[in-house]
C-alpha positions as CSV (number, residue, x, y, z in Angstrom):
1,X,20.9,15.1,-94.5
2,X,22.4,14.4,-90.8
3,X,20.6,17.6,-88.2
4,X,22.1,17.2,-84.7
5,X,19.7,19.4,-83.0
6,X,20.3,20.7,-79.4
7,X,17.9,22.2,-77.2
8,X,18.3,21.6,-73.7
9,X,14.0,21.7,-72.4
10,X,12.8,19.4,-75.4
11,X,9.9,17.2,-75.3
12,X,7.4,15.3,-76.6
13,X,3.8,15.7,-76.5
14,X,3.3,13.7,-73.5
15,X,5.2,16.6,-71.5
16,X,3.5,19.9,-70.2
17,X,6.4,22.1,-72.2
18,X,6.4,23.6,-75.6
19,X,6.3,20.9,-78.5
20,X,7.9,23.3,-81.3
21,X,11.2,21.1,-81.6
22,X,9.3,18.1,-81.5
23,X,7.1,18.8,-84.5
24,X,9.6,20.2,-86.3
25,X,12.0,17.8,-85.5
26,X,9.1,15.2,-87.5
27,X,8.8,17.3,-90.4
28,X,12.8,16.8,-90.6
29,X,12.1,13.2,-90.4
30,X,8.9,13.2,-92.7
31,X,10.9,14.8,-95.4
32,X,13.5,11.8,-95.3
33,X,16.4,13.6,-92.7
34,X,18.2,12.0,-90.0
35,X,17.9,13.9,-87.0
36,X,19.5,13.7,-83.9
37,X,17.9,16.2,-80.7
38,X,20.6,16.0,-77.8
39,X,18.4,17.4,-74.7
40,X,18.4,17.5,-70.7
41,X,15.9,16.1,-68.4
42,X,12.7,19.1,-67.6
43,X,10.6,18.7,-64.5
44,X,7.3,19.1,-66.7
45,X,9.1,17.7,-70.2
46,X,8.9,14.1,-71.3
47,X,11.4,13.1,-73.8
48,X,9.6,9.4,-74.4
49,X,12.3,7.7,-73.1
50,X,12.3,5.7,-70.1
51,X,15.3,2.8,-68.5
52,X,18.3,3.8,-66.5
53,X,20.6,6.3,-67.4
54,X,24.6,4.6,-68.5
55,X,27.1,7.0,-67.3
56,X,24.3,10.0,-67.4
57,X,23.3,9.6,-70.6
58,X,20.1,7.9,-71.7
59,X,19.7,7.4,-76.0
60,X,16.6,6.0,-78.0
61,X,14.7,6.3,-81.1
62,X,11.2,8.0,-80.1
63,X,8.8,8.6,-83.5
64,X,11.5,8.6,-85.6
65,X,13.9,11.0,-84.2
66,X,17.1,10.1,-82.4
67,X,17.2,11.1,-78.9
68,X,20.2,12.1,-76.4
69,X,18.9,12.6,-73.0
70,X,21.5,14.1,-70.7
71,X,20.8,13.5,-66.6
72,X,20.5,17.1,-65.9
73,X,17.4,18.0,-64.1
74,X,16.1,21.3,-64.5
75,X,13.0,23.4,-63.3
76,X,11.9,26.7,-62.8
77,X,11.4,26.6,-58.9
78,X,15.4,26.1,-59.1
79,X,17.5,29.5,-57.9
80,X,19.8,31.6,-60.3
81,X,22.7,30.0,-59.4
82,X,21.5,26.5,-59.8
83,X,20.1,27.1,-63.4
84,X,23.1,28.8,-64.3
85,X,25.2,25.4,-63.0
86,X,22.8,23.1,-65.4
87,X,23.3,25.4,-67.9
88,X,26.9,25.3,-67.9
89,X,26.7,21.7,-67.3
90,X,24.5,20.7,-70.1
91,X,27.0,23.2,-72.1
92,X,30.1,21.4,-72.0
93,X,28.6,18.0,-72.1
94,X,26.6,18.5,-75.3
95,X,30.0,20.0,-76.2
96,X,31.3,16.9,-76.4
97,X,28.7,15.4,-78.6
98,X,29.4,18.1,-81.3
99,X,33.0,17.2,-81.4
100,X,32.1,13.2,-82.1
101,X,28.7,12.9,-83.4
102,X,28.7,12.3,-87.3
103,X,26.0,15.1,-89.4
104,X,25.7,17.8,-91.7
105,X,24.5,20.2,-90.1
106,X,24.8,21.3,-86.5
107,X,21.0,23.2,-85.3
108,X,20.4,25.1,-81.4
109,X,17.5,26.6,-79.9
110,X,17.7,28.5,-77.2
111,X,17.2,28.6,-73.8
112,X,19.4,29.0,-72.6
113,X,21.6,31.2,-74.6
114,X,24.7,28.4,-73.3
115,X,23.5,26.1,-76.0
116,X,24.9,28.3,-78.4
117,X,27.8,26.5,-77.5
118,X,27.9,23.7,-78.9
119,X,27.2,25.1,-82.2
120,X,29.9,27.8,-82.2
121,X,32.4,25.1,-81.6
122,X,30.8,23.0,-84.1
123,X,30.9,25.8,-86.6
124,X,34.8,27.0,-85.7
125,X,36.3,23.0,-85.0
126,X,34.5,21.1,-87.5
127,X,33.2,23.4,-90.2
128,X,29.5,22.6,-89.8
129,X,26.9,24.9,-90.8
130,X,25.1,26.1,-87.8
131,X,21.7,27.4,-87.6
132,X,20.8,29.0,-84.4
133,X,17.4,29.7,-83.0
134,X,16.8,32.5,-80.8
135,X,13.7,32.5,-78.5
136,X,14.4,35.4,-75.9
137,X,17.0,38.3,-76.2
138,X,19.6,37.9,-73.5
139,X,20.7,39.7,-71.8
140,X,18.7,42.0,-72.4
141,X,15.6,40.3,-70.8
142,X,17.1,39.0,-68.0
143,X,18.6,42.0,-67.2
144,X,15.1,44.1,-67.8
145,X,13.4,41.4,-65.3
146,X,15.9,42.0,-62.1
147,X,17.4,38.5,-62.7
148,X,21.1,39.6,-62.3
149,X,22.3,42.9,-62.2
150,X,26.1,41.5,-62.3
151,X,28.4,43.6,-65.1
152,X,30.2,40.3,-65.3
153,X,27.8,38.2,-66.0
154,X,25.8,40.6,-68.3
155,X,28.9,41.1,-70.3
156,X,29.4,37.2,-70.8
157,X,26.0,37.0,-71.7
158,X,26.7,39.6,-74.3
159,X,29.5,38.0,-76.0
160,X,28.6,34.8,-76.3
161,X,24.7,36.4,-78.2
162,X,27.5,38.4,-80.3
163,X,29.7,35.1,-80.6
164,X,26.5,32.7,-81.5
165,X,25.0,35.6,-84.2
166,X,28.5,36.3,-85.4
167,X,29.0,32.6,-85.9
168,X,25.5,31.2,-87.4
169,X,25.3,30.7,-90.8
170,X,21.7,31.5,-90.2
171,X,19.3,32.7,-87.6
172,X,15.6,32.0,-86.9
173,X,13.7,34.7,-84.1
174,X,10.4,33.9,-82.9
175,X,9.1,37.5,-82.6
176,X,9.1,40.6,-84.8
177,X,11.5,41.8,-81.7
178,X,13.8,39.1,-81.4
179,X,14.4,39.9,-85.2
180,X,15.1,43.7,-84.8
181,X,17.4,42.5,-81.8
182,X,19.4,40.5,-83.8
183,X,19.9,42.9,-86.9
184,X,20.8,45.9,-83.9
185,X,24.2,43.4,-83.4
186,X,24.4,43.4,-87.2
187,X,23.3,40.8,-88.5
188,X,22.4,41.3,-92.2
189,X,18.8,40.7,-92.3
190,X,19.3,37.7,-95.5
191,X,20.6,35.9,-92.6
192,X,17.5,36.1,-90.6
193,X,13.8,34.6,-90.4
194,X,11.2,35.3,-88.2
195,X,9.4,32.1,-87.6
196,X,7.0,32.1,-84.6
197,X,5.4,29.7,-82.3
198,X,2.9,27.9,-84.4
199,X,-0.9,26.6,-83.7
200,X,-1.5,22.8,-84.0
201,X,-5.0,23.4,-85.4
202,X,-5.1,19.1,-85.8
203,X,-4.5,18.8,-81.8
204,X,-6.9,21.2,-80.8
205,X,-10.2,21.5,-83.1
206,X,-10.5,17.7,-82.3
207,X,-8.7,16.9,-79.4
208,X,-9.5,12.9,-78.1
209,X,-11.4,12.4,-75.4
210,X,-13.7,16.0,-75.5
211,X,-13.7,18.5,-73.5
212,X,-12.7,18.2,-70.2
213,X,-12.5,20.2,-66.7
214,X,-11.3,19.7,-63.1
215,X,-13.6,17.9,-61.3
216,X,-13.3,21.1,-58.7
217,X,-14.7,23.4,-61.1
218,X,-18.2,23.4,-61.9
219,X,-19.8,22.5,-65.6
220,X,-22.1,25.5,-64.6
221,X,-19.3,27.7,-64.2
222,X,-18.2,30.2,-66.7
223,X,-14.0,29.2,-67.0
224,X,-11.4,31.4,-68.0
225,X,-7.8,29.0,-68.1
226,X,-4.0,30.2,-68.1
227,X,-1.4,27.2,-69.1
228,X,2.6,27.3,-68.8
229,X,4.8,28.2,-66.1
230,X,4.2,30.1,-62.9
231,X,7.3,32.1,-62.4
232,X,8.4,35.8,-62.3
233,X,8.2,36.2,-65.7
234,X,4.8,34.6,-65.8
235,X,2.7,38.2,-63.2
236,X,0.6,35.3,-62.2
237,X,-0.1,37.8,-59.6
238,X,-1.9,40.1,-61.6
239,X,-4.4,37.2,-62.4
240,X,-5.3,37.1,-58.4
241,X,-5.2,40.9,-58.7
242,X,-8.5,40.8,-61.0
243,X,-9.7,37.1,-59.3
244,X,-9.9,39.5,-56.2
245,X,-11.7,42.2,-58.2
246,X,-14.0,39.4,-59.3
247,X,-15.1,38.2,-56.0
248,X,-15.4,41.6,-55.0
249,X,-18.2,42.1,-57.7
250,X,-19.6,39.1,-56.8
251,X,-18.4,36.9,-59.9
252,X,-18.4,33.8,-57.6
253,X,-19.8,32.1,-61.4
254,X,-16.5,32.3,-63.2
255,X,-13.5,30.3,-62.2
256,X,-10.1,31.2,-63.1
257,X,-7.8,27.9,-63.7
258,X,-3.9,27.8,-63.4
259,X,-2.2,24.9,-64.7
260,X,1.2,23.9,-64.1
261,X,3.8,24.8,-61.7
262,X,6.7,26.7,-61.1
263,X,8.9,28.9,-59.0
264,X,6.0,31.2,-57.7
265,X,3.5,28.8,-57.7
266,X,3.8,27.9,-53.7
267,X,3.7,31.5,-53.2
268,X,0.6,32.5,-55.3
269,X,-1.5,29.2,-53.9
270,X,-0.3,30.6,-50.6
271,X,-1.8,34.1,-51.7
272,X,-5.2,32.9,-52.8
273,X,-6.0,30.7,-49.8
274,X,-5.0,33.6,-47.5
275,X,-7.3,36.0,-49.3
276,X,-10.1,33.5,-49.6
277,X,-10.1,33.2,-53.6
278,X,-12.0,30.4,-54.2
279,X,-12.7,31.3,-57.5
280,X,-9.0,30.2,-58.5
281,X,-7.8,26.7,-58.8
282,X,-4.6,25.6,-59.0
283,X,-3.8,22.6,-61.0
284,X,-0.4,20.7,-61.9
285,X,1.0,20.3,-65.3
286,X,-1.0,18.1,-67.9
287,X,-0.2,17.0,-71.1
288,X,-0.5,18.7,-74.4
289,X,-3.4,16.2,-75.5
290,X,-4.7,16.7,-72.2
291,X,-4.9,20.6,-72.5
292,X,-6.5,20.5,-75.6
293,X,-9.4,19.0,-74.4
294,X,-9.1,21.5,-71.4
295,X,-9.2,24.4,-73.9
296,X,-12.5,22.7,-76.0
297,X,-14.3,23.2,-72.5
298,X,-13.1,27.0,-71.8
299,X,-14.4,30.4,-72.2
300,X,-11.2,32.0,-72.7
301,X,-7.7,31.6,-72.6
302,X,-5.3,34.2,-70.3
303,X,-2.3,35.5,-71.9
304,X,-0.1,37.4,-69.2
305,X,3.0,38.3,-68.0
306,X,4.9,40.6,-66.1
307,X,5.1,44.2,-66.9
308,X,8.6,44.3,-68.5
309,X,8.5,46.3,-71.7
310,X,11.3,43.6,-73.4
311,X,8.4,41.5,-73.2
312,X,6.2,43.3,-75.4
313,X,7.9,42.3,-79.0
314,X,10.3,39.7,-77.6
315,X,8.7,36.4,-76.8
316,X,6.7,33.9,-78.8
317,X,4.4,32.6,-76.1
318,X,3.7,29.1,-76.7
319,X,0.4,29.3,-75.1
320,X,-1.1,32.1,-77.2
321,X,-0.3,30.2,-80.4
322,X,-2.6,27.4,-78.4
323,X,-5.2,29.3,-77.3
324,X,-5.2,30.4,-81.1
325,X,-5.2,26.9,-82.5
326,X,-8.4,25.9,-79.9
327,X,-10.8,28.6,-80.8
328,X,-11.0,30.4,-77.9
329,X,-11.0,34.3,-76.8
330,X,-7.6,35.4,-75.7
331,X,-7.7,38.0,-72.9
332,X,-4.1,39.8,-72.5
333,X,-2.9,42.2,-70.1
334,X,0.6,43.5,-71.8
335,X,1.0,45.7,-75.2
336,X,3.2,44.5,-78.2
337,X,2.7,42.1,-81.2
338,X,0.6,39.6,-79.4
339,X,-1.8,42.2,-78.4
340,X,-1.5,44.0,-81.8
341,X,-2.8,40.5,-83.3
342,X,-5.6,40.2,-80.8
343,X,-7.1,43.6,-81.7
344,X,-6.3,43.2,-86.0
345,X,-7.9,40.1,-86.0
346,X,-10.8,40.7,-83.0
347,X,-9.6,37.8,-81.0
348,X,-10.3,38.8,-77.6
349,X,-9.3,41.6,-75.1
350,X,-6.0,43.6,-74.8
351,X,-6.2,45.4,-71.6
352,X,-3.0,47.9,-69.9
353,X,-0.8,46.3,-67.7
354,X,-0.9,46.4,-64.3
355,X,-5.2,47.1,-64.3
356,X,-6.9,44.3,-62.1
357,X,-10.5,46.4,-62.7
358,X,-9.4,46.1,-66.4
359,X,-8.4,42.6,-66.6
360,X,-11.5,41.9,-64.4
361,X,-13.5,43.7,-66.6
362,X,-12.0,42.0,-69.7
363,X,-12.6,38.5,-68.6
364,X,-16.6,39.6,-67.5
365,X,-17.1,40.8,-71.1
366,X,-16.0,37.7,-72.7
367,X,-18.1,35.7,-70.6
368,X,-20.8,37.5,-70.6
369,X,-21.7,38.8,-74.1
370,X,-22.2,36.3,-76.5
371,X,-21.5,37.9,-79.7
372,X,-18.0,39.2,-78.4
373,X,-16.8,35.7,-77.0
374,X,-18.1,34.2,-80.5
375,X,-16.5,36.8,-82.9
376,X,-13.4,36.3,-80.9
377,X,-13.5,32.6,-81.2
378,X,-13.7,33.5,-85.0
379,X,-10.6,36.2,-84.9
380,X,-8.5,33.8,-82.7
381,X,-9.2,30.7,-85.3
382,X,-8.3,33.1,-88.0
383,X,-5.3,33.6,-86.7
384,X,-4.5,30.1,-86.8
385,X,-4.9,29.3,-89.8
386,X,-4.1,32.2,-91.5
387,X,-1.0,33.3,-89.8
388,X,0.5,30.0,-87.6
389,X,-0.9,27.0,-88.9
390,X,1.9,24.5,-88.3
391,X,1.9,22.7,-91.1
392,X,2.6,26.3,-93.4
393,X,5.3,27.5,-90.5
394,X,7.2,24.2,-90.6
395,X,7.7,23.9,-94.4
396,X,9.2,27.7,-93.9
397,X,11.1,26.1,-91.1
398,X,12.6,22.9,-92.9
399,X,13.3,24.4,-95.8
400,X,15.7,27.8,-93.8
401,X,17.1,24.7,-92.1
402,X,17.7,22.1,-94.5
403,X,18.6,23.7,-97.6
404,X,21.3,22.3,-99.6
405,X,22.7,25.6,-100.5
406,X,23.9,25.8,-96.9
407,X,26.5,23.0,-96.9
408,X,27.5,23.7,-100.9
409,X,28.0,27.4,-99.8
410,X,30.4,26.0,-96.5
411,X,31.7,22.9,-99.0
412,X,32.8,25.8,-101.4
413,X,34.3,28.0,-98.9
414,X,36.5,25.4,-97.3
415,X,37.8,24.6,-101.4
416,X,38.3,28.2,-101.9
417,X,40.4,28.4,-98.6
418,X,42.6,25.6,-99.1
419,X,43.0,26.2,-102.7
């Protein structure tokens, strides 16, 4: 079977972003399908292709799967309005590759909630199946985070989510609250399967090389690590909050590491060399490989964000799910499903939002005491492999996908139509 598989931030594994379309896209390929991942260009991504762009378009084969790499640059340090453009932009192009690309079966994964697009058109114009993936609510969140207040624009964002549900054949949410979002627009819930983030156990229980650390942090040096994005959504800032509370206790042995960039991250290195918090090092994006052996050397892993309650059963942080696959205690300043998990399964700390002297405290007791930071290495393992172990999540997700049923179902529809 043909996929044609759009999601705008793809890449591989030598990119800094989340690999979930990648490995999935494989497990398309390993099963003997054809697919076809149309994508734009992501300041920390890395698509594996490389050579000159022909009329803004770049196409190659990269392990097996088809690539179509649009010239769109996008990253987080860009404003509303300019992410909004290259939305739009990669929109109407990948538009056109729906319209003219030969498949079966027509798959998007959002962000942004524009590729939906594509699909809808697909499903309406061609009468492909379309399976859509939905990784944040809009607009709800980005109305909940201050990003635009605009009625306008909120009510566009609304019906195109209703337009994309309405028109998927079937949905796939990465949280427990993505999924009750969906079903409040009424969906029926056959339609729908919850399908999270998932660990890459292989990757990180042996990653190549060893462990690994900055040269500017110490091998002596207790090291708690956060990994993704630093922008609004990301509260970086509560992180130098408790860094701060650290100090102030004297904790000059544990270093907090932040790795990657983003649209706060001038603003936050600006903060910690103002305040004098040596204790946190900034560091730019590295690759998935390379993290894994950065993981293998840490304490524990932070898992925060900002204080906005959409985000407490609505995202699927990629970065968790890591943490999870590497063995190492998860410390997490925000209540939902992620910290629900933690505590089930004694994986680390869950700590109130908005509590430097808690998060502080958090990341001292999973240094300190030995039997906590090992039980949690236990609990967070457990998780893995009991709950997100890629290889389990990926059959679930091929098979929702790729399921014959799905174009016999539209094949029979269109005879029953025309008949």
């Amino acid at each position: 079977m043909r996929i044609l598989y759009f999601h705008q931030h793809f890449t591989t594994p030598r990119g800094a972003c989340g690999t979930r379309s990648y490995e999935f896209a494989k497990r398309m390929v390993a099963a003997g399908h054809q697919v076809t991942i149309v994508c734009g260009s992501h300041d920390t991504g890395d698509t594996g292709l490389s050579g000159d762009y022909v009329r803004g378009v770049r196409r190659g084969e990269v392990d097996g799967i088809d690539i179509i790499e649009l010239n769109l640059p996008y990253g987080n340090q860009l404003g509303f309005v300019r992410r909004a453009w290259t939305f739009l932009r990669f929109s109407m192009r990948a538009v056109r590759v729906a319209l003219t690309e030969k498949y079966d079966i027509v798959f998007a994964t959002t962000t942004p909630l524009t590729v939906g697009v594509p699909g809808i058109l697909a499903r309406w114009l061609r009468r492909k199946p379309f399976v859509f993936e939905v990784r944040d609510l809009w607009p709800e969140l980005p109305k909940a985070m201050g990003v635009t207040r605009n009625p306008i624009v909120l009510g566009l964002m609304s019906l195109l989510e209703w337009s994309s549900y309405r028109s998927a054949d079937r949905l796939v949410a990465l949280s427990p609250g993505i999924r009750e979002g969906i079903l409040r627009r009424g969906v029926s819930p056959e339609r729908v399967a919850m399908i999270p983030n998932a660990s890459d156990c292989e990757l990180f229980r042996e990653p190549s090389g060893g462990p690994w650390r900055p040269e500017s942090i110490s091998p002596d040096s207790k090291l708690v690590v956060f990994t993704g994005t630093h922008g609004v959504a990301n509260g970086l800032e509560a992180v130098l909050d408790a860094a701060a509370e650290l100090k102030r206790r004297g904790r000059d042995d544990i270093a907090v590491l932040l790795v990657g960039k983003g649209g706060r991250k001038a603003a936050l290195v600006e903060r910690a060399t103002r305040e004098g918090l040596d204790n946190v090092v900034f560091h730019d994006p590295i690759p998935k490989t390379r993290i894994a052996s950065l993981l293998a050397s840490a304490d524990a892993g932070l898992q925060v964000l900002a204080n906005v309650p959409a985000f407490y059963y609505g995202t699927s942080p990629n970065k968790f799910f890591d943490y999870c696959a590497a063995g190492i205690p998860i410390v997490c300043n925000y209540p939902g499903w992620v910290a629900d998990l933690i505590g089930e399964q004694q994986a680390g700390i869950a700590v109130p939002p908005e509590s430097p002297e808690a998060l502080a405290t958090a990341i001292e007791r999973i240094c300190d005491d030995r039997d906590l930071n090992a039980a949690s290495r236990q609990g967070a393992r457990r998780l893995a492999d009991s709950q997100f172990n890629r290889e389990l999540l990926a059959t679930q997700f091929v098979s929702w996908v790729i399921d014959g049923r799905l174009a016999d179902e539209r094949g029979s529809s269109e005879r029953r139509r025309a008949a």
